[in-house]
C-alpha positions, 0 to 999 in steps of 0.5 A: 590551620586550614582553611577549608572554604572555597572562595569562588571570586579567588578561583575565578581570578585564577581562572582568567589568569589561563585567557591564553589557553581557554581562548585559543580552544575557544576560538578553535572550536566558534571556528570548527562550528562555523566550517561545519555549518558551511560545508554540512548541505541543509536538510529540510522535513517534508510533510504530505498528509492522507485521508483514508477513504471509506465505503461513504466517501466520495462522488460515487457514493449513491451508487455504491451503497448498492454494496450494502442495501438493496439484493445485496443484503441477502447474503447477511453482509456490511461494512467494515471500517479501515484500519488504519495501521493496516493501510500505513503498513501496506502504504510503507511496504518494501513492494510500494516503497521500492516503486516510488524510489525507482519512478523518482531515481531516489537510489541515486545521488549526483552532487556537484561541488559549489563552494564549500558544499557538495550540492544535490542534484535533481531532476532539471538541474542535472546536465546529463541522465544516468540510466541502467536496466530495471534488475540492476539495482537488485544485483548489486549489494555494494554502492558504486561511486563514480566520479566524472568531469564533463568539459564542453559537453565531453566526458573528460574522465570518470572514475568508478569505484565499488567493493564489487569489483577493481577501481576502473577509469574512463577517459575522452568518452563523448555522451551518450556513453556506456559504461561496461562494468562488472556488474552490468552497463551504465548509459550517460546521456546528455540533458537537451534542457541543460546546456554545459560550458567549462570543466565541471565536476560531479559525483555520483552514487548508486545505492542498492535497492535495499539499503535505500528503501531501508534508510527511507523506512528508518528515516520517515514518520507515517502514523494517524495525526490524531488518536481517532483520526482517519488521516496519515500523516507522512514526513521524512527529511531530504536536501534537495526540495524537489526531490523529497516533495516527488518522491512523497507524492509519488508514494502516495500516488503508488499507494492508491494504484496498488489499492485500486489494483487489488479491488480490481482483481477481487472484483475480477476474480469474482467477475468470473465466479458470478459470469459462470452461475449467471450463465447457468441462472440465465439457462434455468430462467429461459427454461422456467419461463418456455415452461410456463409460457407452454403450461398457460396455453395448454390449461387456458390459464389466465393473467398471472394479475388475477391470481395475485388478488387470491394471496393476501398481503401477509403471504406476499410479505412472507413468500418475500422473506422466504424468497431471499433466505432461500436465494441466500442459501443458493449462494453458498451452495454455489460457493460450496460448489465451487470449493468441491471442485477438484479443479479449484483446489489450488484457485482462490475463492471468490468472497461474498459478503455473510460466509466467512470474508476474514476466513476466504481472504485468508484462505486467499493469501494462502494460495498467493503464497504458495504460488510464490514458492512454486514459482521459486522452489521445486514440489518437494519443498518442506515449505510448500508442503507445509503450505499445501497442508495450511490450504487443506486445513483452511479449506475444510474450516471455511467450509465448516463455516459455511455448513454452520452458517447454512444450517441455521439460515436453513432452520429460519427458513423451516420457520418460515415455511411453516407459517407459510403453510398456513397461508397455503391451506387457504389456497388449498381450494384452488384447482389442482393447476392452478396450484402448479403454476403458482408453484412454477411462478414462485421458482421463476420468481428465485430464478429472477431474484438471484439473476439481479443479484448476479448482474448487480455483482458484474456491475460492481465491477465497474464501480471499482474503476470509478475515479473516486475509488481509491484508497486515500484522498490526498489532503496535503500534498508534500511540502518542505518546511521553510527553515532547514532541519539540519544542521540548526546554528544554535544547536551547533554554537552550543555544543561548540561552546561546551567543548570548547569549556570542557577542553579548556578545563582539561587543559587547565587541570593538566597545567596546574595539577599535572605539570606544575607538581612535575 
């Protein structure tokens, strides 16, 4: 009769019966992981952290509420909040991410074999500089390796090697030096701050712009820390510690002169909208005033003082209300102006806050981008076609928009005039010129209102280059984590071990069930 138990102390003798093979395996294996941990280079994570600024932030503050109070609220605007998923697309952009990586020379590796590692190179600790022009990264599509041995300051030998074209050599060559390739020329200059004695053997590779930029972008982590919260966190991995703290900082550096640069031509480009009506408002005030200036002598009129005790304080407050609706309406037909023009039909519009900014800055990146295909495609093309046809039906919905948003400030306005109406019977008594200049004081008066709503746009120009006007506040700035990342000892000792038990249980089924029945 069978015994179908399974006696675990019966197996486990067997088992141990097999040290000679599990052992060795074993051994083999504590080996690899040990060889694998001296010559694999530590990699350690970078974190920098970024807060968001808003409109309330900052030393500048006081003066930039001027954005969202005082005259500027005639135009019905405010404020909206960042987005933050916005700001960390636009942080991690190929425009922004491919500048951090050329300022930092990211694109570029030298190693020098100490020991049994192939150690990174960075910045000081390299004896020599490697320059190129600025389009070359972009021209190649393969990297190129180049190997080189310095002796004494003295380039013994290079060898270059890429899929771009045939391997080449270099011997004898004293730095700087320039290395014809294919594909463009390589300058080798020496480092003044680092003196080289003995043979030395370094590695260096170039890698296209692209498969940089896409390797960083896989490989980093931006995103809110908390659900609410208005900071970016950044992290990435690197070998060397200088260089992943010098390339964060830098990307955070770009980020804000590419936010900074951005206001700067919004604020420019309306610059130029409001200098062109301010010298018109400014023609019109001299005019109104020469005018009344000319009505007083000729009609012996008195202080305008003496008059404003005829109006009562409810006319005051409602001609206030009027002047400002009416100032209101001036601006977007200012606007419409502009948009009518055949001369701007391909320019951007300047935005003014209550007339539509979402629709203007997409009409805005409409006419970036099909300045882009201008510049790389003939008229013809379908895609500026369709580009034109885009801008034609984004004009004519802004304005649609405008006429909406005008005829309902127009039927307030129509309100207010009728109760203003009321008020204007009681001055109905007045002399017939006296009633005139009223009339010609109250249009002085709209002149000034939109003339200091003009000048406080020109002067929000300035506040743009102010210090504190940048995207994002860094909080932390990059630092590495004071343990490496990878490779971990005890990750790598595990996986070890269960090779090692895995092959050693192969090992054993082969001998016991394959080779002993043979």
């Amino acid at each position: 009769m069978n015994d179908e138990n399974i006696h675990i102390g019966k197996l486990l003798k067997q088992f141990l019966c097999y040290w000679k093979i599990y052992i060795p395996i074993g051994i083999i294996c504590l080996i690899s992981a040990i060889c694998f941990l001296m010559v694999t280079p530590k990699e350690y994570e970078f974190t920098a952290r970024m807060r968001l600024i808003g409109n309330n932030h900052g030393m500048m503050s006081e003066l930039k509420m001027l954005k969202t109070s005082g005259i500027s609220a005639l135009l019905g605007g405010s404020t909206s909040g960042i987005s933050i998923e916005d700001e960390i697309i636009v942080l991690t952009s190929r425009t922004n991410m491919t500048k951090a990586i050329l300022q930092t020379n990211y694109q570029m590796e030298i190693r020098q074999q100490r020991g049994l590692k192939k150690v990174l190179l960075y910045g000081k600790d390299v004896p020599f500089t490697v320059l190129f022009p600025e389009q070359f990264l972009d021209t190649i599509s393969e990297p190129i390796k180049i190997k080189m041995t310095l002796s004494n300051g003295m380039m013994q030998s290079a060898k270059i090697q890429s899929e771009l074209f045939e391997t080449m050599k270099v011997q004898d060559q004293s730095l700087p030096c320039r290395l014809q390739l294919p594909v463009g020329t390589i300058m080798l200059a020496p480092n003044s701050e680092i003196s080289t004695f003995g043979k030395q053997t370094f590695n260096i590779k170039i890698t296209p712009l692209q498969k940089v930029y896409e390797d960083l972008y896989k490989n980093m982590t931006a995103g809110a820390e908390e659900t609410i919260s208005d900071i970016i966190l950044l992290s990435f991995d690197n070998e060397n510690k200088q260089r992943g703290r010098d390339f964060l900082n830098e990307l955070m550096s770009v980020f804000n002169q590419y936010s900074r640069s951005v206001k700067v031509q919004e604020a420019e480009l309306n610059a130029q909208f409001v200098r062109s009506r301010l010298d018109t408002i400014t023609t019109e005030l001299a005019y109104l005033e020469h005018k009344i200036e000319t009505y007083k002598k000729l009609n012996n009129i008195p202080e305008p003082t003496l008059y404003a005790k005829v109006a009562m304080t409810g006319k005051q407050e409602l001609e206030s209300v009027i002047l400002e609706t009416e100032a209101r309406i001036k601006m977007m037909d200012y606007v419409v102006e502009y948009m009518q023009n055949p001369e701007n039909e391909y320019a951007s519009i300047p935005a003014f806050e209550g007339i539509g900014e979402k629709s203007i800055a997409l009409y805005n990146q409409l006419v970036l981008d099909r300045e882009r295909l201008l510049l790389a495609s003939e008229k013809g093309n379908p895609a500026l076609l369709l580009a034109d046809k885009q801008l034609a039906e984004q004009r004519k919905m802004l304005l649609e928009t405008i006429a909406a948003t005008r005829n309902s400030i127009k039927a307030s306005l129509n309100e207010l005039n009728k109760k203003n109406h009321i008020f204007n019977s009681q001055l109905s008594e007045l002399p017939t010129q006296e009633r005139e200049y009223i009339e010609m004081k109250r249009q002085q008066k709209i002149k000034e209102t939109i003339y200091l709503f003009l000048m406080q746009k020109l002067q929000e120009k300035s506040l743009i280059n102010s210090p504190d006007e940048q995207a994002g506040r860094i909080v932390d700035a990059a630092y590495c984590s004071a343990k490496p990342v990878f490779p971990k000892k005890l990750i790598v000792l595990a996986i070890a071990f269960i090779i090692a038990c895995i092959l050693s249980l192969i090992s054993i089924y082969l001998k016991v069930f394959v080779f002993t029945k043979r």
